[in-house]
Rosetta silent file (secondary structure, phi, psi, omega in degrees, C-alpha in Angstrom):
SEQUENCE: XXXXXXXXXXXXXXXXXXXXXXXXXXXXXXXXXXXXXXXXXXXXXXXXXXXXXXXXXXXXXXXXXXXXXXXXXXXXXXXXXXXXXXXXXXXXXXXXXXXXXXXXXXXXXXXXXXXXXXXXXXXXXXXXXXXXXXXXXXXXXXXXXXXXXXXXXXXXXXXXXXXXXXXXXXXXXXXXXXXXXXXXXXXXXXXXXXXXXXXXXXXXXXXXXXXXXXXXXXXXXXXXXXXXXXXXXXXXXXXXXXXXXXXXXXXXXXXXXXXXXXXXXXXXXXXXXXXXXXXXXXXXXXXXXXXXXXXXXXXXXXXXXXXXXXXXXXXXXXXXX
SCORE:     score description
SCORE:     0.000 S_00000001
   1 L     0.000  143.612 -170.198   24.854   20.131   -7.552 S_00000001
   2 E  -123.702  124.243 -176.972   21.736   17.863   -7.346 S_00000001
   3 E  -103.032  104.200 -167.972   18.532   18.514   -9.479 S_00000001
   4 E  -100.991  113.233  154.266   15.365   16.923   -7.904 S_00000001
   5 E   -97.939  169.489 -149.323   11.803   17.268  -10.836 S_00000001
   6 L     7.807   57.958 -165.536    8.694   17.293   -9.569 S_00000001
   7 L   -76.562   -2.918 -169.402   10.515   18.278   -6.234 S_00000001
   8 L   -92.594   -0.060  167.444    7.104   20.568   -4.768 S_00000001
   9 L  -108.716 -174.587 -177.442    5.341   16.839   -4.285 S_00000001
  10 H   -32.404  -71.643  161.590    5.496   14.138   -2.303 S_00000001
  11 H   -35.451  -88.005  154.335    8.062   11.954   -3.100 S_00000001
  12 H     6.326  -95.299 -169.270   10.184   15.507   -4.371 S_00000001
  13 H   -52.274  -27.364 -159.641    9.850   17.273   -1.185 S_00000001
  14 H   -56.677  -64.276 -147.379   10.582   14.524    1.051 S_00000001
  15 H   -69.888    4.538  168.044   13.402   13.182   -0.547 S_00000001
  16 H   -90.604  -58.823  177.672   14.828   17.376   -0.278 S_00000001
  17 H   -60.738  -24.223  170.580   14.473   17.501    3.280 S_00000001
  18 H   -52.356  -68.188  162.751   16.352   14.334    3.222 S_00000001
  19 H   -28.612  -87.296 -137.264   19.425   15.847    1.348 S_00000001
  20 H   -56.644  -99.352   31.591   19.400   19.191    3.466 S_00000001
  21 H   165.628  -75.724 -174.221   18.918   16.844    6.323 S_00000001
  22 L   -65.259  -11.672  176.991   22.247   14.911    4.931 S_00000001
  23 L   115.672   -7.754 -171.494   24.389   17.896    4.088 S_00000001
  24 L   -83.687  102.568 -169.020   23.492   18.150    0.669 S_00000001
  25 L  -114.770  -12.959 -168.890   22.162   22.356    0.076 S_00000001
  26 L  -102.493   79.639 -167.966   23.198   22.560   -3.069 S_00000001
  27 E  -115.881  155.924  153.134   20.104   21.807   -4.835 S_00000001
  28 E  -103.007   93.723 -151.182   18.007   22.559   -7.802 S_00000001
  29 E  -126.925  124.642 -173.465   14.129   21.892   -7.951 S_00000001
  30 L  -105.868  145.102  165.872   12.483   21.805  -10.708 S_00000001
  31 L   175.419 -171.988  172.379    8.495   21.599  -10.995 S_00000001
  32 L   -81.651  -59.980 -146.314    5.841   24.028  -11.939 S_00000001
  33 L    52.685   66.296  175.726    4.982   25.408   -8.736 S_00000001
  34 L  -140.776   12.130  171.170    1.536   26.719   -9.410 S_00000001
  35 L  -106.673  100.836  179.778   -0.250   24.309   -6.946 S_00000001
  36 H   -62.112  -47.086  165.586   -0.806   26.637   -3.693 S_00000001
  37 H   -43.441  -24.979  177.327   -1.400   23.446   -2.153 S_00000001
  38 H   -73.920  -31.026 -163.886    2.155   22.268   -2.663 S_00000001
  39 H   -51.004  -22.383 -174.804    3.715   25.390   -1.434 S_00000001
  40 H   -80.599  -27.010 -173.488    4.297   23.992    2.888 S_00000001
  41 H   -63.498  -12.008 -179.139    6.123   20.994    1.260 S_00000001
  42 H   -74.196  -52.522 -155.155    8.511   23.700    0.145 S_00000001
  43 L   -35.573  162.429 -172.480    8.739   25.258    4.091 S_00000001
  44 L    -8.160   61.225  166.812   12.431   25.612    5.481 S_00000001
  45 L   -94.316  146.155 -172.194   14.113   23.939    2.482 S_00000001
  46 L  -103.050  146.412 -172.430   17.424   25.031    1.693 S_00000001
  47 L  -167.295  165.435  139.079   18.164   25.360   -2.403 S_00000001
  48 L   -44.165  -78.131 -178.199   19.466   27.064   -5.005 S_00000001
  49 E  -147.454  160.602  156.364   17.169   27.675   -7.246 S_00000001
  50 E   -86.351  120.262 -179.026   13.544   27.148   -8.541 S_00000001
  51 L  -150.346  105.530 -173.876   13.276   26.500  -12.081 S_00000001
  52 L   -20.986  149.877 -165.923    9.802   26.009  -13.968 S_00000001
  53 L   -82.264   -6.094 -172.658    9.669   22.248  -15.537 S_00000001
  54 L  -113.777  -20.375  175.409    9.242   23.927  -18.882 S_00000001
  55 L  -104.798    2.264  164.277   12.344   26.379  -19.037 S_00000001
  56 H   -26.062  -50.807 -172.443   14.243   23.061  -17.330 S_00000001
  57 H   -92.819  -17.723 -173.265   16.275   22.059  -20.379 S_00000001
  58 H   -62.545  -51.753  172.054   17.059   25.389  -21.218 S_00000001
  59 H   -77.235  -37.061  172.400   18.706   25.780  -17.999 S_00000001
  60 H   -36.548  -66.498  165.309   20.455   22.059  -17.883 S_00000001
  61 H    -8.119  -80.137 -162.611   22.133   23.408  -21.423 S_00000001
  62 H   -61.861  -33.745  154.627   23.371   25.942  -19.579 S_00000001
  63 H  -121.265   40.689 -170.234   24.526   24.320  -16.715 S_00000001
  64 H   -72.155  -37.827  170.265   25.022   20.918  -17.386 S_00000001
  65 H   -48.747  -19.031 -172.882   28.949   21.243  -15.995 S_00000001
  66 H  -119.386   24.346 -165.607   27.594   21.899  -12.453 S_00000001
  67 L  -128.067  125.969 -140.224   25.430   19.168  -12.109 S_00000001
  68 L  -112.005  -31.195 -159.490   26.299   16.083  -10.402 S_00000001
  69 E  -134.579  133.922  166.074   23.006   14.299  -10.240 S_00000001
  70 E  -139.182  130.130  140.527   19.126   14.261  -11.500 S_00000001
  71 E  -114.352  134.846 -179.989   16.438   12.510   -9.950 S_00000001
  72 E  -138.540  109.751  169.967   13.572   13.004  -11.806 S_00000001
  73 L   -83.319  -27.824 -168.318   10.543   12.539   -9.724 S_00000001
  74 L   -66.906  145.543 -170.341    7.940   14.969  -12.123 S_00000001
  75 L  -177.973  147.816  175.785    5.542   13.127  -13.201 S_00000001
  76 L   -94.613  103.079 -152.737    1.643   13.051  -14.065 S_00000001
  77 L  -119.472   58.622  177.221    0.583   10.692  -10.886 S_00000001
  78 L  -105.967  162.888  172.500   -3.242   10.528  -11.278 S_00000001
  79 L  -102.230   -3.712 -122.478   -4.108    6.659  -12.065 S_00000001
  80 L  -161.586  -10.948 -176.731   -7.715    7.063  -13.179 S_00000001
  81 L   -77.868  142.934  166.596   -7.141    9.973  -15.876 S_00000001
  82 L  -101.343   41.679  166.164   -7.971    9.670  -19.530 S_00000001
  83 L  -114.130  108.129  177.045   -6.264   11.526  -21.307 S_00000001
  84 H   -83.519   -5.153  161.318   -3.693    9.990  -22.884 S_00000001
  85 H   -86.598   -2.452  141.913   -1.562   12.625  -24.532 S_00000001
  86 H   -75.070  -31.036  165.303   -0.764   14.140  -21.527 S_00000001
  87 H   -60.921  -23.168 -152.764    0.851   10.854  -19.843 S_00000001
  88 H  -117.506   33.242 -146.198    2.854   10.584  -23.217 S_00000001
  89 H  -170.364 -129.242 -167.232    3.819   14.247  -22.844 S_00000001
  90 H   -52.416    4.238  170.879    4.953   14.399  -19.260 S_00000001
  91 L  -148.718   -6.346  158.372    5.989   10.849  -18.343 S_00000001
  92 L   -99.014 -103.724 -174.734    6.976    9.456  -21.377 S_00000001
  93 L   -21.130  -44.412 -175.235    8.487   12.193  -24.048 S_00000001
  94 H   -62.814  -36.661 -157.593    9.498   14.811  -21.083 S_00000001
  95 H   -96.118  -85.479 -178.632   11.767   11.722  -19.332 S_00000001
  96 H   -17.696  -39.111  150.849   12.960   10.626  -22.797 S_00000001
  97 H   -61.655  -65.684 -169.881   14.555   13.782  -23.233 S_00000001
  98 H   -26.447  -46.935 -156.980   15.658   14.149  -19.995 S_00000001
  99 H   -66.071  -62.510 -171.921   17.255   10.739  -20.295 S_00000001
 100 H   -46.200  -53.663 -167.074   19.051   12.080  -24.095 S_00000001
 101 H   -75.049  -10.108  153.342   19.917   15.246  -22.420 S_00000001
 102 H   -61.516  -45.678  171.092   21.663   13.376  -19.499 S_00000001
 103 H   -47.921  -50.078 -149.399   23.165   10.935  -21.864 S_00000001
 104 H   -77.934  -75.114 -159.184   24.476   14.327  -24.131 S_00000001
 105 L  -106.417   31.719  172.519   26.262   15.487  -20.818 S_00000001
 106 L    50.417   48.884 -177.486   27.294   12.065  -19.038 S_00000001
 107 L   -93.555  134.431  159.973   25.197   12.904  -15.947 S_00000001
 108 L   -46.078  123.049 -174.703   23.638   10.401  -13.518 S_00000001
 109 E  -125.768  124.460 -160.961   20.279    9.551  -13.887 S_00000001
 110 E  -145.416  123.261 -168.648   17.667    8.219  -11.323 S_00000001
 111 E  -115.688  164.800  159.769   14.141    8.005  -12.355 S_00000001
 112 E  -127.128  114.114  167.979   11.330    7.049  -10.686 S_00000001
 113 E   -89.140 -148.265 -169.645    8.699    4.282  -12.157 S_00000001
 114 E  -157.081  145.071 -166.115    6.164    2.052  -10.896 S_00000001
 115 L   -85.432    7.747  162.815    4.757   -0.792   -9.250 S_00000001
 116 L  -100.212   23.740  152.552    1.592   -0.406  -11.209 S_00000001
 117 L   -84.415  -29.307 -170.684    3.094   -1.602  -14.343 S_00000001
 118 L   -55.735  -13.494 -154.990    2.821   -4.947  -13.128 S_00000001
 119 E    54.822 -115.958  155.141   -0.802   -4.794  -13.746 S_00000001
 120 L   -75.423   -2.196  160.032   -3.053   -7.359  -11.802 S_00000001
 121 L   110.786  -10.281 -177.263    0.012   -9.308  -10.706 S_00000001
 122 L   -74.681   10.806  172.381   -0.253  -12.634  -12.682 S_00000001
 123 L  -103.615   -0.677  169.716    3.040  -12.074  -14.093 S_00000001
 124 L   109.184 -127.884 -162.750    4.203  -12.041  -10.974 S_00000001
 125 L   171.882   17.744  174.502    6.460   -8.783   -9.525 S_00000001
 126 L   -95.505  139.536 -173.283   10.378   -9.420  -10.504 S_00000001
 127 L   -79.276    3.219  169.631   12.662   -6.499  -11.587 S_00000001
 128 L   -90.498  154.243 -156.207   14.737   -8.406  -14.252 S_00000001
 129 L  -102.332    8.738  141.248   14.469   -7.220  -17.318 S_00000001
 130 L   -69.828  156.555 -168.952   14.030  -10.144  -19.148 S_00000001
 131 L    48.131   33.138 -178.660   10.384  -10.481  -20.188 S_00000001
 132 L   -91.387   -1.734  179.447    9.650   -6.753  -18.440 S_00000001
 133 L  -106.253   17.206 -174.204    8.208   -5.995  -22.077 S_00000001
 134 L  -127.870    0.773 -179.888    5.460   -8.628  -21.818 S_00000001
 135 L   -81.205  172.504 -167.684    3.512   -7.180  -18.489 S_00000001
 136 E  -146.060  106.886  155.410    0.267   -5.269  -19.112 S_00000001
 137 L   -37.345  165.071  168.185   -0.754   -2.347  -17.136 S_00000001
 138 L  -140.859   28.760  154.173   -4.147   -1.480  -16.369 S_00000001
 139 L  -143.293 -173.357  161.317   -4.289    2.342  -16.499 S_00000001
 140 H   -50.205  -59.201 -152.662   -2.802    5.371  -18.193 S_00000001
 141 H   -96.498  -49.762 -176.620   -0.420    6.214  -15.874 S_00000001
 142 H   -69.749  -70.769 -168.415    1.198    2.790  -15.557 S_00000001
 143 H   -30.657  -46.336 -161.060    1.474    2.217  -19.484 S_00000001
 144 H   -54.886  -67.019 -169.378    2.930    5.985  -19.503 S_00000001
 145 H   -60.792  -28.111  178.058    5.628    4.501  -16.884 S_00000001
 146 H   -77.660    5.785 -166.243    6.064    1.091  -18.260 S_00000001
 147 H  -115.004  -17.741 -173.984    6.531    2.519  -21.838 S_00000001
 148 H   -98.351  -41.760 -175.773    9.768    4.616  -20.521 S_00000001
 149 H   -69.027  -49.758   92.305   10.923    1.751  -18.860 S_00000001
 150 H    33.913  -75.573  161.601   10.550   -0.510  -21.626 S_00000001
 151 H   -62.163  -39.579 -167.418   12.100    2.318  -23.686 S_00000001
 152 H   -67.751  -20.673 -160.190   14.812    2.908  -21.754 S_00000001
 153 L  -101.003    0.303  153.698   16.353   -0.466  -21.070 S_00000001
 154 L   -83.933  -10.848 -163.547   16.387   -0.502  -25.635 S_00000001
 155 L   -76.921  107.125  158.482   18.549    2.128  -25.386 S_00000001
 156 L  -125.696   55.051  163.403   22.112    1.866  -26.105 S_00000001
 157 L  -139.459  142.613 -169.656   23.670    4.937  -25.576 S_00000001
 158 L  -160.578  157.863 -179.919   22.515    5.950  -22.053 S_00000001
 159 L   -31.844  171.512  166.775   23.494    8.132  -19.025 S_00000001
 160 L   -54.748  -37.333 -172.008   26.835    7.586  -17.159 S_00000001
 161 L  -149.021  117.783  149.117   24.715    5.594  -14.572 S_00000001
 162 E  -118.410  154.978 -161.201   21.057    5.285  -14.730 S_00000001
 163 E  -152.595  128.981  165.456   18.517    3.738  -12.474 S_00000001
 164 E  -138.160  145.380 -170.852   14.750    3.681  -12.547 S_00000001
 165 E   -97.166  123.149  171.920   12.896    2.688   -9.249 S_00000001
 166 E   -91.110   61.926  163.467    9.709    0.977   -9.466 S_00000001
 167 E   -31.605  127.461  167.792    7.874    2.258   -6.117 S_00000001
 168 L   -69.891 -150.942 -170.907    5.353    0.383   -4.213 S_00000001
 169 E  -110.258   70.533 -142.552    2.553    1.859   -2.810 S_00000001
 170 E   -77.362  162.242  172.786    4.601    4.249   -1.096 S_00000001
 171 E  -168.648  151.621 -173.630    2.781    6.926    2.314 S_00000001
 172 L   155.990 -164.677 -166.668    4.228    9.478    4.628 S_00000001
 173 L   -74.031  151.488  162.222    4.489   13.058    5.227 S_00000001
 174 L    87.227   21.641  177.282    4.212   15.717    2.758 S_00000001
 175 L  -115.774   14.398  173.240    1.717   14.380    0.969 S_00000001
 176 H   -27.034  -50.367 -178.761   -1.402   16.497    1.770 S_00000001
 177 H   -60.161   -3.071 -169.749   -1.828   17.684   -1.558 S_00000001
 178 H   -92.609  -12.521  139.336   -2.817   14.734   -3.298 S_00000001
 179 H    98.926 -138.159  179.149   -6.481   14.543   -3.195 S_00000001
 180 H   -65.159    5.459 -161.270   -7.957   11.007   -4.160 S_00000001
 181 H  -116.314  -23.872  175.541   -4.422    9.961   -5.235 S_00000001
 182 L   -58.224  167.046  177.593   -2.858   10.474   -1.542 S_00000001
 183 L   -90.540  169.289  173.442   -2.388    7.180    0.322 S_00000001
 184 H   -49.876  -22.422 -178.217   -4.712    5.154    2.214 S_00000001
 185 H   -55.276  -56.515  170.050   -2.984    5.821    5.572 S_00000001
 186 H   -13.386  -94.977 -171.730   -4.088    9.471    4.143 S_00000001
 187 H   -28.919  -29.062 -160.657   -7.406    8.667    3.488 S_00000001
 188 H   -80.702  -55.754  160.949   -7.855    6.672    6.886 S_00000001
 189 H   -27.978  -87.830 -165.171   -6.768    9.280    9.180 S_00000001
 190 H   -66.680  -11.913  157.470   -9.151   11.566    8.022 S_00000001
 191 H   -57.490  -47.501 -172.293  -12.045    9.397    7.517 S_00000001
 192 H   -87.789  -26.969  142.565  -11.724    8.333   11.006 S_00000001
 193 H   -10.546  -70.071 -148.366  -10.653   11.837   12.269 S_00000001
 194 H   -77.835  -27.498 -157.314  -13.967   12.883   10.962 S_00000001
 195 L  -110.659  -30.824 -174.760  -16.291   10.073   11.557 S_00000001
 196 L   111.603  -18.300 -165.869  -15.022    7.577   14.338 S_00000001
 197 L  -149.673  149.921  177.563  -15.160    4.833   11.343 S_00000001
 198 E  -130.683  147.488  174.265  -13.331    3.809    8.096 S_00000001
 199 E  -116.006  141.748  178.867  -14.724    1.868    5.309 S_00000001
 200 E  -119.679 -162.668 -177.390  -12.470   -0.001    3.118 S_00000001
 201 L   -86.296  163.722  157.646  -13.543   -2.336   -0.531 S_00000001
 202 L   -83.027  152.133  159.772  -15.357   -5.304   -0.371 S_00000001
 203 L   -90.660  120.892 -179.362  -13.538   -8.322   -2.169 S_00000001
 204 L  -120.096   56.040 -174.944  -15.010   -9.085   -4.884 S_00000001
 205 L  -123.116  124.517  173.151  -12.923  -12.429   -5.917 S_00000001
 206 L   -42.622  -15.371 -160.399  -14.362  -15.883   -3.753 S_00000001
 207 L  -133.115   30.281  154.917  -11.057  -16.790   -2.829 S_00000001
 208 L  -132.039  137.999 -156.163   -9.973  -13.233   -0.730 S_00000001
 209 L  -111.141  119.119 -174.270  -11.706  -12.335    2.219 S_00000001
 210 L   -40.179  137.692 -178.279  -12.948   -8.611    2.588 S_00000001
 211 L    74.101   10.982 -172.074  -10.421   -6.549    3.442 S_00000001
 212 L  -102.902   15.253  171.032   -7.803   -9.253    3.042 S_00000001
 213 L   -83.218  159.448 -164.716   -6.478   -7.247   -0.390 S_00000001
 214 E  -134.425  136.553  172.714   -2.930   -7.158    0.343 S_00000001
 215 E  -146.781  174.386 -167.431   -0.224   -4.455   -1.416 S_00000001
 216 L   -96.120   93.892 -163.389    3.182   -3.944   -0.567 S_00000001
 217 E   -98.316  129.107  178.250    3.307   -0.478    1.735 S_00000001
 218 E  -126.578  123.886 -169.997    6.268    1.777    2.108 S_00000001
 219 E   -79.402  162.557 -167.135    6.994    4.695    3.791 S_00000001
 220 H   -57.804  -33.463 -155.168    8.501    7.702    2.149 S_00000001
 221 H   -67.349  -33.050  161.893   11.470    7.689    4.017 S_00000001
 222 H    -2.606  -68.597 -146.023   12.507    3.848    2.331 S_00000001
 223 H   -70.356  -45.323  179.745   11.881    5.145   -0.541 S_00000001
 224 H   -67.372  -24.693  167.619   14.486    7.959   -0.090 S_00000001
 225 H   -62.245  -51.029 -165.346   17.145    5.834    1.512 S_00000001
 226 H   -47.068  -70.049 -164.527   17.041    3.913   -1.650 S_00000001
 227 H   -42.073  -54.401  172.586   17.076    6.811   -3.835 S_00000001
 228 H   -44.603  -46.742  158.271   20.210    8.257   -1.698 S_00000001
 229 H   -42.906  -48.937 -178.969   21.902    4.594   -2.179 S_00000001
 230 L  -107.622   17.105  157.144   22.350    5.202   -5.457 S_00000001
 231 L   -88.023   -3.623  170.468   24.023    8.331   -5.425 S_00000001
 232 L  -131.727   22.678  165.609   26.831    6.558   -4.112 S_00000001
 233 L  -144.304  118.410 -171.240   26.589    3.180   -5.451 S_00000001
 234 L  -137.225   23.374  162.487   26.714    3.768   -9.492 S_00000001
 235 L  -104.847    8.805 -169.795   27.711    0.568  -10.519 S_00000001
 236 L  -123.579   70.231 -165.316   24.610   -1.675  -11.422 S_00000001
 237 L   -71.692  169.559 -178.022   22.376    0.691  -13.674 S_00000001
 238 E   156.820 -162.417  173.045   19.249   -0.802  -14.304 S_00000001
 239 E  -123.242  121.569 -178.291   15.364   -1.269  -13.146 S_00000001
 240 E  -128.013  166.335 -168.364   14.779   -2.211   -9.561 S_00000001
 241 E  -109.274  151.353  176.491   11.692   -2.692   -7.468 S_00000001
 242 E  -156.008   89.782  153.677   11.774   -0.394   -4.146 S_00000001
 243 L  -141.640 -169.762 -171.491    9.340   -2.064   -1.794 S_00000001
 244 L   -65.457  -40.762 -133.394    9.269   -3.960    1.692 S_00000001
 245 L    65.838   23.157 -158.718    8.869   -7.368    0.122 S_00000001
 246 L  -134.708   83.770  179.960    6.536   -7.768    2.675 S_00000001
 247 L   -85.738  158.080 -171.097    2.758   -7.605    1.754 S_00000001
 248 E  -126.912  158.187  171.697    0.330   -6.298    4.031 S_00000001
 249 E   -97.121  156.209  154.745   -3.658   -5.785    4.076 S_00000001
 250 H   -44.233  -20.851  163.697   -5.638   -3.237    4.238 S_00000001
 251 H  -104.554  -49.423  142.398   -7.223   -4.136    7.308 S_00000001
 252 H     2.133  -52.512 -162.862   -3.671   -4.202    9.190 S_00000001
 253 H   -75.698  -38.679  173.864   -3.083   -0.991    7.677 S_00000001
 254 H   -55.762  -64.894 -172.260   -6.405    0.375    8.960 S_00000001
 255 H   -56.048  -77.926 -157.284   -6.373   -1.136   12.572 S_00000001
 256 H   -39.689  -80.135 -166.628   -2.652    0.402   12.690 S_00000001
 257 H   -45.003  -49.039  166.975   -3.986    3.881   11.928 S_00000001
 258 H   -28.292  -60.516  179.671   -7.006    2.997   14.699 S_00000001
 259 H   -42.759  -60.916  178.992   -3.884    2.295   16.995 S_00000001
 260 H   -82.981  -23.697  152.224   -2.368    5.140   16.618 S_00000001
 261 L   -64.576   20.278  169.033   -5.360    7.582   17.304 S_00000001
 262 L    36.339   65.104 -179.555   -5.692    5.068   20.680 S_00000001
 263 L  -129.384  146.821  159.235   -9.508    4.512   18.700 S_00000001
 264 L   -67.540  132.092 -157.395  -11.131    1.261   18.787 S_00000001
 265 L   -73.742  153.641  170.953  -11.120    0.019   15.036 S_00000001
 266 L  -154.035   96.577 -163.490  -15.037    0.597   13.416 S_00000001
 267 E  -121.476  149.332  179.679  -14.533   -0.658    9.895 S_00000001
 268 E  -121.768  115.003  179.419  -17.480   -1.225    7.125 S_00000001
 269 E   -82.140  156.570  122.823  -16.990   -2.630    3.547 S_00000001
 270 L  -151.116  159.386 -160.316  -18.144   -1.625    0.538 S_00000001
 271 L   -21.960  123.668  126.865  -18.852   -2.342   -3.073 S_00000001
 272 L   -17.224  138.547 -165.492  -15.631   -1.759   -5.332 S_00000001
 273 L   -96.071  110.501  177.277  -16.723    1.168   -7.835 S_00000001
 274 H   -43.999  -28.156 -172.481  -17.933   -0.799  -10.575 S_00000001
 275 H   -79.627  -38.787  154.850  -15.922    1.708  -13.077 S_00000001
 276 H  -101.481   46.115 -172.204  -12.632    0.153  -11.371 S_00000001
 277 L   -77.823  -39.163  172.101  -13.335   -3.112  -10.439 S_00000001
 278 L   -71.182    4.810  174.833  -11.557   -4.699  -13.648 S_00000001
 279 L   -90.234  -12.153 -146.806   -8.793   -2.573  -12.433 S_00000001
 280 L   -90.021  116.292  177.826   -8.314   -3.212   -9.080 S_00000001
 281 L  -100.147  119.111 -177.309   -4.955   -4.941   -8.120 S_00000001
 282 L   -80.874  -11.684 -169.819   -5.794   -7.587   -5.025 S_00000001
 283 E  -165.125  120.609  173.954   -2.211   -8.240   -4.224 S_00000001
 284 E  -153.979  129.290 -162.076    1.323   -6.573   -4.581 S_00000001
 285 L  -161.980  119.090 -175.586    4.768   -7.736   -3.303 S_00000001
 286 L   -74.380  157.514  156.243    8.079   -6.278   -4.365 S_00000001
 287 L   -96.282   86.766 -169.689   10.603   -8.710   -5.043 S_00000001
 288 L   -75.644   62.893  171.166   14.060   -7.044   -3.619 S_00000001
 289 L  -145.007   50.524  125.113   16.657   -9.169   -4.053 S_00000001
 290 L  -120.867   67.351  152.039   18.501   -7.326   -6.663 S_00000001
 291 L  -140.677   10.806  165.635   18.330   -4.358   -4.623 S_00000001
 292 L  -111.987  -54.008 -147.782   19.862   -6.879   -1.526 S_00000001
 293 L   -71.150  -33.644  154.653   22.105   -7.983   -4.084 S_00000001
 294 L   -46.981  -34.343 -158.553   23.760   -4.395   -4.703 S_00000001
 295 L   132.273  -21.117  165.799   24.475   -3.784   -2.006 S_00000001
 296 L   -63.828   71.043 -157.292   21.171   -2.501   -0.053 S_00000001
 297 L  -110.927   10.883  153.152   21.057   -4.161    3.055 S_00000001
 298 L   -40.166  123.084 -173.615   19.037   -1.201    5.100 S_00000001
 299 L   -99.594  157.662 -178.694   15.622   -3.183    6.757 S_00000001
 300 L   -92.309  120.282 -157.925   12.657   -1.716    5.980 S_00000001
 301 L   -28.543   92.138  143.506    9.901    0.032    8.395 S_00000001
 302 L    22.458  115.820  145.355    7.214   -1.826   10.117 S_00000001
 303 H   -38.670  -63.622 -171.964    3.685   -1.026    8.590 S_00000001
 304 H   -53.428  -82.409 -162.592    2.602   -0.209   12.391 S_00000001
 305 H   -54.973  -28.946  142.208    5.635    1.607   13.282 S_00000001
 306 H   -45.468  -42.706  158.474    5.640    3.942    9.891 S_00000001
 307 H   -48.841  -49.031  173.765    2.284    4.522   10.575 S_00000001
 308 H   -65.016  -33.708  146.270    2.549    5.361   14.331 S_00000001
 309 H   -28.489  -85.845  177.506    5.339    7.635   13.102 S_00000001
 310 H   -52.290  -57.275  169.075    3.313    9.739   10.183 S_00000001
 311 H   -29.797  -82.526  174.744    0.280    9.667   12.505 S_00000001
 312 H   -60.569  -51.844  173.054    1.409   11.058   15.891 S_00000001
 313 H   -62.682  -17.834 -176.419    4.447   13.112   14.324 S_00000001
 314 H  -154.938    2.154  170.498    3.035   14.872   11.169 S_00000001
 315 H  -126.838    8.187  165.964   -0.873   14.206   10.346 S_00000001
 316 L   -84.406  -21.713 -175.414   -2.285   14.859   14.027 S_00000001
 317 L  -105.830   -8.050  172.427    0.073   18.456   13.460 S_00000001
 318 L    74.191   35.010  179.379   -0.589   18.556    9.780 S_00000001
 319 L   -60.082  138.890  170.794    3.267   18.713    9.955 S_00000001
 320 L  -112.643  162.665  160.241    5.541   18.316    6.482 S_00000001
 321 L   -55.344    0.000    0.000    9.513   16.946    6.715 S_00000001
């Protein structure tokens, strides 16, 4: 039995249809499920059971003997929120148990972090965990994940196997629900859907050229090979990066979406929103090669052809996986 948290969102659902998709039906998905938007990412999933993120541990207790696996995807993913005792709630404290109660009943643990702990990138972007306590986020939501990560890798009593995946700036299907927090492919579509034209930031550092911010873009499905990878390779716990290694700009990514709507690109800059400008990360590129070094030797999608993919197959039909 396999327990997927925050399995009614992006990342979640995908990585479900993936399973059924692989043979795996014997699932458990935990989230709230009280976002009617989330509810299509759910459509013709095969499971067990649903079981509210707050009576979660109740049931693990109870059935910790039939449980083979957790990925725990739940998570508070807004970047831009200010409240900090909810990230310290739901992405610190909630995975710290999780982690104890996994530990308690020698269960396999696969988490998912993030590539915005690096912060603005001058420390660079390597997954070894020396000096991984000296990087400095630059929101809420990254400290909340770097503070688990951080914790976790002090720990020494710890699951049978644990893993926590530091995700790139991951896009793909099933991710409708995500408002300002969906990805730019998101965002692109439907600007130029609506309008015929997409506007992207301005740069506003002398020595990058608008639209010439570069991040490291991954499609969902990557991210779930990965994830999949380590249910059957459990011998190198640890913290790994799960991106292309390959960064790409934002005007690539744009002309790609242009491409696949056969639209001639009509792109505009403007002004960085002064409230995140000291925030803004201009460049991000995972470094994989302890995740080549494991044992991962899957290549990773094309920006165009992942795009051309999500586009024509699932956001011209508003389709989910």
């Amino acid at each position: 039995m396999i327990v997927v948290t925050g399995a009614a969102g992006f990342i979640g659902s995908y990585l479900v249809g993936k399973l059924n998709r692989n043979g795996f039906k014997d699932l458990i998905l935990v989230d709230t499920f009280d976002d009617p938007a989330k509810e299509c990412n759910l459509n013709h999933k095969v499971f067990n059971e649903l079981v509210d993120r707050d009576k979660f541990f109740h049931w693990l207790t109870k059935n910790q003997n039939k449980v083979d696996l957790v990925y725990h995807l739940g998570a508070r993913t807004d970047t831009v929120g200010q409240e900090p005792e909810i990230y310290k709630e739901l992405n610190l404290r909630y995975s710290q148990k999780l982690w104890q109660v996994c530990t308690d009943f020698n269960i396999p643990f696969v988490y998912a972090s993030s590539a915005a702990t690096y912060g603005n990138g001058d420390m660079g972007f390597s997954d070894k965990h020396e000096g991984m306590n000296k990087l400095k986020p630059l929101n809420l939501y990254a400290w909340s994940k770097h503070d688990f990560d951080i914790w976790a890798l002090n720990q020494k009593e710890t699951p049978s196997f644990w893993a926590g995946l530091k995700f790139f700036n991951v896009y793909g299907p099933n991710e409708y629900h995500k408002g300002d927090m969906a990805s730019v492919v998101l965002h692109a579509f439907n600007k130029i859907k609506d309008s015929g034209e997409m506007k992207l930031f301005r740069s506003h550092r002398p020595d990058i050229k608008d639209g010439e911010q570069k991040r490291d873009f991954i499609h969902v499905d990557d991210i779930t090979e990965v994830m999949m990878f380590f249910m059957e390779n459990q011998n190198n716990p640890g913290i790994y990066n799960v991106g292309t290694g390959k960064a790409r700009s934002y005007l690539e990514l744009t002309r790609a979406v242009f491409e696949s709507l056969n639209m001639n690109p009509e792109i505009q800059f403007v002004d960085t929103p002064a409230s995140i400008r000291n925030r803004y990360q201009y460049f991000t590129e995972a470094k994989i090669q302890k995740l080549r070094e494991i044992g991962y030797s899957k290549p990773f999608c094309e920006l165009e052809d992942g795009i051309g993919d999500y586009v024509t197959n699932y956001l011209v039909n508003e389709l989910t996986y």
